[in-house]
C-alpha positions as CSV (number, residue, x, y, z in Angstrom):
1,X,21.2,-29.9,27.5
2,X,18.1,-31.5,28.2
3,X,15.3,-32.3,25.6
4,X,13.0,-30.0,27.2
5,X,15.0,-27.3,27.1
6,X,16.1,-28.0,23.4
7,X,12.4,-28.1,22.2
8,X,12.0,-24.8,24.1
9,X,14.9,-23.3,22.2
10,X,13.8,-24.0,19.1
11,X,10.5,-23.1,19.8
12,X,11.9,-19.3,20.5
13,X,13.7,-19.0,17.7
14,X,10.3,-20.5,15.3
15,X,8.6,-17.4,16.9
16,X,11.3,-15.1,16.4
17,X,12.1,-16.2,12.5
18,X,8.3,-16.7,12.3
19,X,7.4,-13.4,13.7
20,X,10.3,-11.7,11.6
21,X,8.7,-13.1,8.0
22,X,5.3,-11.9,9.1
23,X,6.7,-8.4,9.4
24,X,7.8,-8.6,6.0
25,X,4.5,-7.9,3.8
26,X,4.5,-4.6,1.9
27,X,2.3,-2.9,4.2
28,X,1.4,0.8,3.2
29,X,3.9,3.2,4.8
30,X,2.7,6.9,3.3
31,X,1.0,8.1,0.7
32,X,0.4,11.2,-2.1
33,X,-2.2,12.7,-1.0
34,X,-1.8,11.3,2.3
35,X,-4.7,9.4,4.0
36,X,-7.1,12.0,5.6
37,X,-5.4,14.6,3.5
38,X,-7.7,17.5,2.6
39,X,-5.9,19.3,-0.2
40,X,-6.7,22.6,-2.3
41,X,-5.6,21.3,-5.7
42,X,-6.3,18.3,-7.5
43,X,-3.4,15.7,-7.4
44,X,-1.6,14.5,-11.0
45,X,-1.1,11.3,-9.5
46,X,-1.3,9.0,-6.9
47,X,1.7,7.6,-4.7
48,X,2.1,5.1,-2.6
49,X,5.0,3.5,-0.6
50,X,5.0,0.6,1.1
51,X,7.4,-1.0,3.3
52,X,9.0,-3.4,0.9
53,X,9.5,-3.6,-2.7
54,X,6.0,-4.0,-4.3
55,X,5.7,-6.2,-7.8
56,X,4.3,-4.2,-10.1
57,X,2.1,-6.6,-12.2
58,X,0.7,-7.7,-9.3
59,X,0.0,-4.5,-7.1
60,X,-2.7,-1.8,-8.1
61,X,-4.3,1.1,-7.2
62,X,-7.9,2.4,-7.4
63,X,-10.0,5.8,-7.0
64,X,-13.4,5.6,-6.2
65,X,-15.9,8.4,-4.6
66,X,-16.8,8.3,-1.3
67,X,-20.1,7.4,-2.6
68,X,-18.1,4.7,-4.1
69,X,-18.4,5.4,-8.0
70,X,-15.2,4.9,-9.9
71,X,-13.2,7.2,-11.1
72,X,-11.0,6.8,-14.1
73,X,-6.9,6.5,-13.2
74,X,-4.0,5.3,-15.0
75,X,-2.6,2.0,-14.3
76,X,-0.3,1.8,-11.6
77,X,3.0,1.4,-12.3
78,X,5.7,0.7,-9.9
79,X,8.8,3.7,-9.3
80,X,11.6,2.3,-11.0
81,X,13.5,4.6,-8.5
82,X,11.9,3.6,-5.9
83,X,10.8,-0.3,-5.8
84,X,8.9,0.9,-2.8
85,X,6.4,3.3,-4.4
86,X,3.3,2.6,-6.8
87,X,2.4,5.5,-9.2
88,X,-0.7,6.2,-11.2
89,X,-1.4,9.3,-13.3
90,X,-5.0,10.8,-12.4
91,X,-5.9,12.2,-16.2
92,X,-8.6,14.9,-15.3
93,X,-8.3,17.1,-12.5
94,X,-10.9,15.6,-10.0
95,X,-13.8,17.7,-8.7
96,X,-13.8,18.8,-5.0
97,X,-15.1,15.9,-2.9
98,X,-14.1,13.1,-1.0
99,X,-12.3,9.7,-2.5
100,X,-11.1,6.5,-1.4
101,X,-7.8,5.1,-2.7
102,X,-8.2,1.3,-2.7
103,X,-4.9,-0.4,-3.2
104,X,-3.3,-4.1,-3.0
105,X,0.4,-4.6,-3.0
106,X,2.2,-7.8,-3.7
107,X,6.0,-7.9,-2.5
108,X,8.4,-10.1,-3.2
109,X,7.6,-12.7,-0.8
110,X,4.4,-12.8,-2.7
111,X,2.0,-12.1,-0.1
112,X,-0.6,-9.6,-1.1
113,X,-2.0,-7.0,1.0
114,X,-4.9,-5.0,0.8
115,X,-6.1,-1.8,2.5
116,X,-7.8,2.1,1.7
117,X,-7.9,5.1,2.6
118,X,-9.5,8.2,2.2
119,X,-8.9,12.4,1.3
120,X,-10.9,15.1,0.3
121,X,-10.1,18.3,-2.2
122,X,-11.6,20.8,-0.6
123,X,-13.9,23.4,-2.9
């Protein structure tokens, strides 16, 4: 084997094992109400899944308006199911209108991502 074509080996295998750890951040997979959901009925809670176990102290979800005023949730809390899934109770039913689910997930690897997404309760 020549040097050439060791250093080309082990350049393909740094982008395969590199592009196999980049693939592993919790990335948001689906959610409850599901992004560009418009539902009838106000939801208890919020759920999302994401690709990988999430760490719960570290991950979190938000509600705002579309208008981007908060709105009041519980904290999330992560499926102990599901390591997958952040949870967070939604206290009072929420008004018809549009809102933004901001969340930020944290797996094991300890990456973080960060990402939103929208639905509306129709009147």
């Amino acid at each position: 084997m020549t040097l050439k074509t060791a250093v080309a080996g082990i350049a393909a295998l740094g982008l395969l094992f590199g592009s196999v750890a980049a693939q592993a951040h919790a990335r948001l997979v689906s959610a409850d109400p599901a992004a560009g959901a418009s539902v009838r009925n106000s939801p208890k809670a919020l759920r999302a899944t994401f690709s990988e176990a999430v760490v719960g102290q570290f991950s979190t979800l938000e509600l705002t308006t579309d208008k981007g005023a908060p709105v009041t949730i519980g904290r999330a809390i992560v499926n102990p199911r599901d390591h997958h899934m952040l949870m967070a109770p939604i206290g009072k039913p929420l008004a018809a209108g549009s809102y933004i689910v901001q969340w930020r997930s944290v797996g094991a690897d300890t990456h973080r991502m960060t990402g939103h997404y929208g639905f509306r309760i129709l009147p």
